[in-house]
N, C-alpha and C positions, 0 to 999 in steps of 0.2 A: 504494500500500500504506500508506494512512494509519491503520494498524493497529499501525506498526512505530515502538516509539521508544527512546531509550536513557535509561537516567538511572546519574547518578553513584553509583556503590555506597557506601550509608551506613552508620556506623559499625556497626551492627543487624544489616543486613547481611551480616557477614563471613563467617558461616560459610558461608550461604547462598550465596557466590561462591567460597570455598574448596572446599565441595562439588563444584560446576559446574567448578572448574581439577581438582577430580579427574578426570572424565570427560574433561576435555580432553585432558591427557596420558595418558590410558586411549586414545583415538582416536593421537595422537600416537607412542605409542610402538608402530604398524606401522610408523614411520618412524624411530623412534631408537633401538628394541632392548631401552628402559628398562623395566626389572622393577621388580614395587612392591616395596616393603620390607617384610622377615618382618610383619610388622602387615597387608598386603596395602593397603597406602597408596602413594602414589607419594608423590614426598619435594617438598614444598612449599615448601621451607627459602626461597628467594628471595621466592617468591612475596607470604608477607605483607608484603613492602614494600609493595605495591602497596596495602593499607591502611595505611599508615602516614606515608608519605611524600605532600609534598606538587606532587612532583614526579610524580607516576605518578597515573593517572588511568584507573581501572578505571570501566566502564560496564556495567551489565545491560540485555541485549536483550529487549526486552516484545514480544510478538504476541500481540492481543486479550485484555490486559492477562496475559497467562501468560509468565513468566520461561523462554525460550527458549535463552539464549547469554551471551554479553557479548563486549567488544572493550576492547582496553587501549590508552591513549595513553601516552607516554612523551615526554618535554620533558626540556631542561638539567639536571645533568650525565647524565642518561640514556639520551643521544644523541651519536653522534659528531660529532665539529664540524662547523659549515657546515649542520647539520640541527636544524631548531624542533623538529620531533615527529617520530614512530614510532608508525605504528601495529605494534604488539608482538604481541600475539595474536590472534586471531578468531575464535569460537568459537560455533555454531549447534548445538543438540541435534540428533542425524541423524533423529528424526520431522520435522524443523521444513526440513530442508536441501530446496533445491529450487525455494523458493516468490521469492525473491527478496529474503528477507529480510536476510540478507549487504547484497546490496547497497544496502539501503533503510539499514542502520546504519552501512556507510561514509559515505553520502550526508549522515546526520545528522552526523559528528564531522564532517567537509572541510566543512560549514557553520560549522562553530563555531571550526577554526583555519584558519589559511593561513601559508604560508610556504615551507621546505622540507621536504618530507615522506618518508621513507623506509619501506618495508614488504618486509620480509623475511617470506622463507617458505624450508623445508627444501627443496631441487630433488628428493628423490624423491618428496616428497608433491606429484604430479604435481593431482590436486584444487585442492589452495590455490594450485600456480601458476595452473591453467587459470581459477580464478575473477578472478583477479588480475589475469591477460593481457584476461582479456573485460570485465570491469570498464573497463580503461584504456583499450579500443577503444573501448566502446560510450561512454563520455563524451568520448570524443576526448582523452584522457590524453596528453601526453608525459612519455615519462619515460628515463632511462637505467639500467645495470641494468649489474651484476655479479655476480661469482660469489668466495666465499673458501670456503676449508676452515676449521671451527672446532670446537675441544672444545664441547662440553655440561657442564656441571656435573653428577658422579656419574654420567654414559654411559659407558664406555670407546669408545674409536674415535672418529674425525675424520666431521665430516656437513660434505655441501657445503651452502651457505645461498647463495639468490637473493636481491639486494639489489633494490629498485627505488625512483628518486628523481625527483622531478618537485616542480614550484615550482605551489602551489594558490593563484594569485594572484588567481583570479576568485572566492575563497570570499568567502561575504558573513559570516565570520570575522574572527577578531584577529589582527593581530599576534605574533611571542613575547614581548613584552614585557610584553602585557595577558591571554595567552590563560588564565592562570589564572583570574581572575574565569570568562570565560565556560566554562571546562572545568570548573568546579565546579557547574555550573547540568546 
């Protein structure tokens, strides 16, 4: 699928991924209950760190040059210890879902860091775990994997979150010490 690539979302950019995290959590919220706000928005409040800061590292998913999704990486202090990155979101417009495109864009960012890597997904959005689980088969993943209960920000109620960690020592990636330079590419 050499159709599928990612690029770092640029300043230009912003609303144009702000957009796109709306429909995320539009998707999202059969899993977390979340109503948008009298404006008919859902509440973005965190979210523009992710342009801001140079620790989070949002990416838009291209297929046949058409703005498809994006996936977010997340690095120091944006990670609990012992872990380089998080992949944080992942997001495919549902015309687009299907094709393999998901996994052609985790494939890109696990090329560009290595270390330890953690990816949570909500346990009732049975979808992102199943992607997740077939993903780490089908590349011969190991990984371990838990489970906590945790707030949301502006949810009411407890969501259980599947954790998964695995060490990407065979990417032909950076370190966390360098992965900046190449996550901004």
């Amino acid at each position: 699928m050499m159709n599928t690539q990612i690029t770092k979302v640029k300043k230009e950019q912003g609303e144009l991924f702000l957009n796109l995290y709306h429909l995320y959590l539009y998707d999202l919220s059969e899993y977390t209950s979340e109503d948008p706000k009298e404006n008919g928005k859902f509440d973005l409040t965190n979210t523009y760190l992710y342009l801001e800061r140079e620790e989070l590292h949002p990416f838009l998913i291209t297929y046949h040059d058409k703005i498809v999704g994006f996936i977010l990486v997340c690095t120091p202090p944006f990670v609990p210890k012992g872990i380089d990155f998080t992949i944080q979101e992942l997001f495919i417009l549902k015309k687009y879902r299907g094709l393999g495109i998901a996994s052609i864009a985790v494939e890109h960012v696990l090329e560009k860091v290595k270390g330890n890597i953690r990816v949570d997904q909500l346990k009732n959005n049975k979808t992102a775990v199943a992607f997740w689980k077939k993903y780490y088969n089908r590349h011969q993943i190991l990984f371990s994997e838990e489970e906590e209960r945790i707030e949301i920000d502006g949810i009411d109620g407890f969501h259980t979150l599947i954790s998964q960690q695995f060490n990407n020592i065979h990417s032909r990636g950076l370190s966390n010490e360098s992965e900046h330079s190449q996550l901004q590419s």
